[in-house]
C-alpha positions in Angstrom: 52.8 17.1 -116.5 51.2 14.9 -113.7 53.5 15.6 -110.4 53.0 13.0 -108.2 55.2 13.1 -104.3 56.1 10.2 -102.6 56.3 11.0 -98.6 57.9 8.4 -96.8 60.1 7.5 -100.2 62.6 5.7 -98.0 60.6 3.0 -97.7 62.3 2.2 -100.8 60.5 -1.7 -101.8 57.0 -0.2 -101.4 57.6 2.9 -103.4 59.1 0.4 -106.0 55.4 -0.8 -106.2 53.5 2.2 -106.3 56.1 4.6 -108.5 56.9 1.1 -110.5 53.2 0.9 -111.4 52.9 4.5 -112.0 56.0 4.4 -114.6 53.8 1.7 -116.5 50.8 3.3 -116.6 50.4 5.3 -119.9 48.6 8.4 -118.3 51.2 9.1 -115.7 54.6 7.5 -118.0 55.9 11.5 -118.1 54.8 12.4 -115.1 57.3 14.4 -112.5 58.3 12.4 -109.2 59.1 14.2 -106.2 60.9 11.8 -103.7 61.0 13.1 -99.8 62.2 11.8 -96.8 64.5 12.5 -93.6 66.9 9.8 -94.4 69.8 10.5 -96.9 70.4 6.8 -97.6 67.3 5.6 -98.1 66.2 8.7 -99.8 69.3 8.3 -102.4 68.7 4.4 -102.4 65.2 5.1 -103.6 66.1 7.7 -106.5 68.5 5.1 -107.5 65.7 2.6 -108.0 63.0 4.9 -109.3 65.5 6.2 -111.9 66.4 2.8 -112.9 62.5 1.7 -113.0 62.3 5.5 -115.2 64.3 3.8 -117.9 63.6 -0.1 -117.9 59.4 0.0 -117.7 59.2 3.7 -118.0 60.5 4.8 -121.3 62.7 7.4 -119.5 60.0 9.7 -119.9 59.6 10.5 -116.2 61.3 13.5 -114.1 62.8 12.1 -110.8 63.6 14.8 -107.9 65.0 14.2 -104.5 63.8 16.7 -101.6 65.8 15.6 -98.3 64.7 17.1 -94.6 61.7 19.0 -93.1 63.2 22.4 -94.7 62.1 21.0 -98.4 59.5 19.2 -97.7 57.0 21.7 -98.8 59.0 22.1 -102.2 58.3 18.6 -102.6 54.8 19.2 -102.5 54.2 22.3 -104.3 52.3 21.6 -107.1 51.8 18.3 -106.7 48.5 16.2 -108.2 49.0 13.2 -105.9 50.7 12.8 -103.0 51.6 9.0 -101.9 51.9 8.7 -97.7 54.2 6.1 -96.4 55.7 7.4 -93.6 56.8 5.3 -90.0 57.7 8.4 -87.3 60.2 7.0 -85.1 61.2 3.6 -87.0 61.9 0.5 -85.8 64.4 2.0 -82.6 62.9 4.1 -80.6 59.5 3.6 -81.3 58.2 0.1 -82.1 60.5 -0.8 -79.2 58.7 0.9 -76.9 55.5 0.3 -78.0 56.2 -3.5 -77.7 58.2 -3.6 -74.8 56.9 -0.9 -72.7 53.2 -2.8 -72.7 54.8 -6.2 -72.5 56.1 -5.3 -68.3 52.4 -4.8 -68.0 51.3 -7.5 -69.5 50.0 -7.0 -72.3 51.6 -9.0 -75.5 50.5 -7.7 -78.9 51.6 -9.1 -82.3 51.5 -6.0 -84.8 50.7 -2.6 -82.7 50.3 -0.8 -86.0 46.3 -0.5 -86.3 44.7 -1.1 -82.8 46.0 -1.6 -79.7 48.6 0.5 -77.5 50.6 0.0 -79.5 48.5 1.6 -82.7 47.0 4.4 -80.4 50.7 5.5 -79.4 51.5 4.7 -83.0 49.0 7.3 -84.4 49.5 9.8 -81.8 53.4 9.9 -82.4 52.5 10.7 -86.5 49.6 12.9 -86.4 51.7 16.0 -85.7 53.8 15.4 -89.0 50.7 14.4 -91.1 49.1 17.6 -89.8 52.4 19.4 -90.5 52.2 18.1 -94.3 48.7 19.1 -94.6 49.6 22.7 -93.6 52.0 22.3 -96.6 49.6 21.0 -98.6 46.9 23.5 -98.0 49.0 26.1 -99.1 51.2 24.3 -102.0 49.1 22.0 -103.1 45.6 22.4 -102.2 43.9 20.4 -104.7 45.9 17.3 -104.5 44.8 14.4 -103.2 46.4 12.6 -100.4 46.8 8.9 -101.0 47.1 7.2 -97.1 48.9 4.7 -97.1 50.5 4.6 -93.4 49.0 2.8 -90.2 47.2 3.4 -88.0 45.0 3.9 -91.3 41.5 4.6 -89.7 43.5 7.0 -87.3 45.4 9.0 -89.6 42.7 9.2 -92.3 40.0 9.8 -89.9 41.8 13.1 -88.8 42.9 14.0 -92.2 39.2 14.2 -93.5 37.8 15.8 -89.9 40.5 18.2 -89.1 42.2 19.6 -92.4 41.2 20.9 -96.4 43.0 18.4 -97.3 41.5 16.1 -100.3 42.0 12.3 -98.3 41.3 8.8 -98.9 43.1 5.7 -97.3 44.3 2.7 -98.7 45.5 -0.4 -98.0 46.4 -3.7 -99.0 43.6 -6.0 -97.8 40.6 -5.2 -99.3 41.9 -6.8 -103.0 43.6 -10.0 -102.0 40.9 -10.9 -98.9 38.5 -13.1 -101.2 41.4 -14.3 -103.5 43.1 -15.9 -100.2 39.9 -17.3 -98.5 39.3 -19.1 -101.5 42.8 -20.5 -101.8 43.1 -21.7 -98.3 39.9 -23.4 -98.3 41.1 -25.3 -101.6 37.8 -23.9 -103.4 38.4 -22.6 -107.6 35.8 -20.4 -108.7 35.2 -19.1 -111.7 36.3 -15.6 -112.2 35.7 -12.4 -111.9 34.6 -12.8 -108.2 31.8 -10.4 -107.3 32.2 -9.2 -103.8 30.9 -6.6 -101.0 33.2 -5.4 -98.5 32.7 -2.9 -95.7 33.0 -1.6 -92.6 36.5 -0.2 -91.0 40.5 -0.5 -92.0 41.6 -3.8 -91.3 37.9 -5.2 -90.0 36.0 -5.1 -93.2 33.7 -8.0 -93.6 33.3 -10.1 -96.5 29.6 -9.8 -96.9 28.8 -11.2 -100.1 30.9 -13.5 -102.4 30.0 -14.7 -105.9 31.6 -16.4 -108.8 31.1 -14.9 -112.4 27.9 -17.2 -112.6 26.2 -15.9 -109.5 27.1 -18.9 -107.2 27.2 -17.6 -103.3 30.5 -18.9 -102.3 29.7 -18.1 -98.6 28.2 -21.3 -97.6 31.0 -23.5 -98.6 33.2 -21.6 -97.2 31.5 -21.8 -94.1 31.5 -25.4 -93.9 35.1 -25.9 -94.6 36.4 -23.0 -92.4 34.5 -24.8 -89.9 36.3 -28.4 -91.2 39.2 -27.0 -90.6 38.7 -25.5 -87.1 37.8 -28.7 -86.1 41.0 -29.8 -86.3 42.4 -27.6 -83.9 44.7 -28.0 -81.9 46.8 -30.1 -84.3 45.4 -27.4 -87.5 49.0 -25.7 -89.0 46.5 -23.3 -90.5 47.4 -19.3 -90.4 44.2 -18.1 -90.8 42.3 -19.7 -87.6 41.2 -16.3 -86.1 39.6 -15.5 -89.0 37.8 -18.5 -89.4 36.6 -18.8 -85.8 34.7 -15.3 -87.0 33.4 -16.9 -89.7 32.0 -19.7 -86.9 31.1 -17.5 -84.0 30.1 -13.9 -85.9 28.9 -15.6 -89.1 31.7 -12.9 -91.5 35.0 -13.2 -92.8 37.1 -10.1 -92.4 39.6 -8.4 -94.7 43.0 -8.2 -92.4 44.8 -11.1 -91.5 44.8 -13.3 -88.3 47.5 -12.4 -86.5 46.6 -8.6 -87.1 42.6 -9.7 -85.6 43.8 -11.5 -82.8 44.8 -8.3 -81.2 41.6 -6.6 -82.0 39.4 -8.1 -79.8 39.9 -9.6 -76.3 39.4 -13.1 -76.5 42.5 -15.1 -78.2 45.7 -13.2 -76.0 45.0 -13.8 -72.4 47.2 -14.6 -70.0 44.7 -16.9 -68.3 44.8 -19.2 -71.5 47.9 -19.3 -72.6 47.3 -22.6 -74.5 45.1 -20.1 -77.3 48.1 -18.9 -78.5 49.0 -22.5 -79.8 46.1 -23.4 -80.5 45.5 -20.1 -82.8 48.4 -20.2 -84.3 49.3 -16.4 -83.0 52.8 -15.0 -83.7 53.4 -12.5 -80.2 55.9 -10.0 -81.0 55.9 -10.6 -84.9 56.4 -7.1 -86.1 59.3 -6.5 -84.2 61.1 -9.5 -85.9 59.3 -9.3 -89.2 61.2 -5.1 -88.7 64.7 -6.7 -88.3 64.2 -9.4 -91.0 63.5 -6.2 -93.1 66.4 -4.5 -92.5 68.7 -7.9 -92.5 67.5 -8.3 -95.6 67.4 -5.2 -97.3 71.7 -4.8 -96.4 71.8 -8.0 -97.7 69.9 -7.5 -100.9 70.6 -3.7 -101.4 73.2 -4.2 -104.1 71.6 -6.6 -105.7 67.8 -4.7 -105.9 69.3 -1.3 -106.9 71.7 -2.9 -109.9 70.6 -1.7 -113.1 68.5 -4.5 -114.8 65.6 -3.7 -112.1 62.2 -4.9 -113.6 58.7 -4.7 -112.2 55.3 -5.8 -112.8 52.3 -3.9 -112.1 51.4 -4.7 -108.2 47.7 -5.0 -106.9 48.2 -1.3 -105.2 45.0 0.5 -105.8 47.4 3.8 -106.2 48.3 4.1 -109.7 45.2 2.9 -110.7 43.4 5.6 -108.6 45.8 8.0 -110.5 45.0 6.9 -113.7 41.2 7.2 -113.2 41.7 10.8 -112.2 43.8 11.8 -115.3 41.4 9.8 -118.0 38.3 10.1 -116.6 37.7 6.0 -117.2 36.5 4.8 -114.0 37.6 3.0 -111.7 36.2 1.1 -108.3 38.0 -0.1 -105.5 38.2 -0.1 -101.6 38.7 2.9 -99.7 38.9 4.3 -96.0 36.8 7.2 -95.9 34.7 9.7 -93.4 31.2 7.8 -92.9 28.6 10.2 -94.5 25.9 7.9 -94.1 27.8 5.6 -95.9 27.3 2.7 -93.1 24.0 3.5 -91.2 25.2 1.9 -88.1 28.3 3.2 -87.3 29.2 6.7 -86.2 29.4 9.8 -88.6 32.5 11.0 -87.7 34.1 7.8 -88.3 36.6 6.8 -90.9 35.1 3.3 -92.3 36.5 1.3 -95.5 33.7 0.8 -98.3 33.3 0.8 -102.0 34.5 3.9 -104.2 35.1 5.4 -107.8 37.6 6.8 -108.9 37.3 9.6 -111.9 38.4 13.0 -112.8 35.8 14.2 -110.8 37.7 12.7 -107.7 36.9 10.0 -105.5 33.0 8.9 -104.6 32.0 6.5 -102.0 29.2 3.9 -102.2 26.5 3.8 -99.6 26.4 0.7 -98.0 23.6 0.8 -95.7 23.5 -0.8 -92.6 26.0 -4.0 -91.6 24.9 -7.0 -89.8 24.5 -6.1 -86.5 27.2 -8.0 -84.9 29.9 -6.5 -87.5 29.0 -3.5 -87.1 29.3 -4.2 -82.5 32.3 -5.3 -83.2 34.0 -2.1 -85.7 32.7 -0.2 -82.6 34.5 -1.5 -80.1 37.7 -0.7 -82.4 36.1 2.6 -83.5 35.9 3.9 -79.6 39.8 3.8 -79.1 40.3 5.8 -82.7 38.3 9.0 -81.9 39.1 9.0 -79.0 43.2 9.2 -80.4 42.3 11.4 -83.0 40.8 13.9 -79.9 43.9 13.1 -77.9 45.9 14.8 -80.7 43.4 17.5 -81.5 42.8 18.7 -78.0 46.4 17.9 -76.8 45.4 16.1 -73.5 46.5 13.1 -72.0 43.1 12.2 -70.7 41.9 11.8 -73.7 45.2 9.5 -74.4 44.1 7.8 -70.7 40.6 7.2 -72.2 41.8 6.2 -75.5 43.7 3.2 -73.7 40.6 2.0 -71.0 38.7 2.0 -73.5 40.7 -0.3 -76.3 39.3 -3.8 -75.9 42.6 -5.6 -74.6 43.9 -3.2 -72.2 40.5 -3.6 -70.8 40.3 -6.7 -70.4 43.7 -7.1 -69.1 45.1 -3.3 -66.5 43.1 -2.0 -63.9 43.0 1.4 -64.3 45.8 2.7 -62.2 47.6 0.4 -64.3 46.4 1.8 -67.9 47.6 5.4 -66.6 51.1 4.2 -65.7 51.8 2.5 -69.0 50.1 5.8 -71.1 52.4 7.7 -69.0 56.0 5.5 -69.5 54.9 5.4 -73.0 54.9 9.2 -73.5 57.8 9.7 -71.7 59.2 7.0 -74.4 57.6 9.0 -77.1 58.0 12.4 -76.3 60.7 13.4 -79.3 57.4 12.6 -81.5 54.7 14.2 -79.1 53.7 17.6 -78.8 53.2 18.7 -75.2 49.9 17.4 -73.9 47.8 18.9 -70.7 
């Protein structure tokens, strides 16, 4: 019996997806799924559902178990095959507060804080100690599982995962799949499927490097001319994506994570100087805060209604199940992962966690060498790369130098604090954090 654990279960709509498609999936239909979190609400709320989804898609051939608080965490674990990450230390109160708020008296607006950022460096460094707490559970319960990453900062948490622990780690997200799909649909341009692609470089700035229809037609240059067609019409364009496309003018790629996630990894669309770019870009400041308590609005409103008992589901575009599946058959299967760089992407550094082709199969997960990028994708992963060793050391060596360093050197906070001023916000940000932090010299 395939036992697959779901940490982080309280984040019940996403483990609707990824258990949901799991329950469909012939291979894994009996498996055994261990549910764990810290919350008793959303942890019973989530057994509900995947009970519910057990019966309706599943054939009721599945084993649900609850394991509630740190104490039984590891039995949730032991024995496991797969183990699903989805965990958010902190939540929305205390944490993504501060991490908005806190930066915001300095100056320094952000519209996601999850990835990059001060906000994704104090992000990662308030999770670290409880992934590295699970993989001490999972070296000794579970040592041949594999971890399947799904929590931000991705490159962060995955990086130290596959540098620092036994633990068998790929990351995953949600960008990689849909990135050509929605080009394509918001320049208006049909092609004829299956698209052939080839994406690389790092977790949530991978570039679209090649893009063909099932005849062999490069899609690129058309989609260069309209991107281009539409940026034009700026500042009167009601287009999302303009950040994206304005890469597509200036660097000559389209990347995989959406605008308003890129315009806070680089320094030239939030500057206080230009205000007017915010307008003109079409950037939502401070959107994760409010998308958070449109979540939770909605989920009370909705919770009665989600967890009644006709709950359906159709298989999602989550790479998990499908990852699963190609483990337990030994059929195949290829998709984007986050990964350490073996050589894998010449021109970016070894011990960094980049996002590039793999297969799936029982003999685990293989990534594709890629070779080197274009020179100015792979400057610009850099400059993101910089700040996410430099966390990952933070953690490791348990110095808030290394957090000070992490900050200069993360391409907004650059551009925007002096120094003195960097140090003051690190340090009012792990006062805010401390619950989370272990203590640092």
């Amino acid at each position: 019996m395939v036992k697959i654990t779901f940490i982080g279960a309280g984040s019940t709509v996403f483990a609707k997806n990824v258990l949901g498609d799991a329950l469909m999936t012939p291979a894994l239909q009996g498996c055994r799924i261990a549910l764990y979190d810290i919350d008793p609400q959303r942890l019973a709320d989530s057994h509900r559902m995947v009970e519910l989804l057990n019966e309706n898609v599943g054939g009721g051939k599945a084993v649900v178990e609850s394991y509630l608080g740190v104490e039984n965490r590891k039995e949730a674990l032991r024995g496991a095959d797969f183990v699903v990450n989805a965990i958010q230390v902190g939540g929305y109160e205390p944490a993504t507060v501060a991490n908005f708020e806190i930066p915001k008296r300095y100056g320094i607006r952000q519209t996601i804080g999850d990835t990059l950022g001060i906000g994704g460096i104090f992000r990662g460094l308030r999770t670290l100690p409880v992934l590295e707490d699970v993989a001490a559970d999972m070296e000794e319960v579970c040592p041949r599982a594999w971890l399947l990453n799904y929590s931000n900062p991705m490159a962060i948490l995955t990086g130290f995962m596959q540098r620092y622990t036994k633990v068998h780690t790929v990351g995953l997200c949600h960008s990689v799949q849909v990135c050509a799909p929605h080009l394509l649909k918001g320049m208006g341009i049909e092609a004829k499927l299956p698209l052939q692609q080839k994406i690389a470089g790092i977790n949530h700035m991978a570039w679209l490097l090649e893009l063909k229809d099932a005849d062999g037609v490069d899609l690129l240059p058309e989609v260069r001319r309209r991107a281009i067609a539409e940026l034009e019409k700026m500042p009167h364009s009601d287009c999302k994506d303009l950040v994206r496309l304005e890469y597509i003018r200036r660097l000559g790629y389209y990347c995989t994570e959406s605008s308003e996630h890129n315009a806070e990894y680089n320094p030239w669309f939030i500057k206080p100087r230009y205000p007017e770019l915010i307008d003109r870009y079409n950037i939502p400041l401070d959107e994760y805060p409010r998308r958070c308590v449109n979540q939770i609005q909605r989920w009370q409103r909705e919770r009665e209604e989600y967890l009644a008992g006709d709950i359906q589901h159709q298989r999602s575009h989550e790479y998990a199940s499908r990852i699963m599946e190609a483990i337990v058959t030994d059929i195949p299967y290829r998709f984007g992962g986050n990964v350490l760089n073996t050589g894998l992407i010449e021109n970016l550094p070894g011990n960094a966690c980049v996002e590039v082709p793999c297969v799936a199969s029982a003999a685990g997960i293989e990534a594709v060498k890629v070779g080197a990028l274009p020179e100015v994708c792979a400057a610009m992963n850099r400059t993101n790369i910089n700040s996410q060793l430099l966390t990952i050391q933070a953690h490791v060596q348990r110095s808030k130098d290394v957090v000070y360093q992490a900050a200069l050197l993360e391409p907004r906070v650059a551009q925007e604090l002096s120094i003195d001023d960097t140090i003051a916000m690190c340090d009012e940000l792990l006062e805010a954090h401390k619950a989370y932090l272990p203590e640092y010299k």
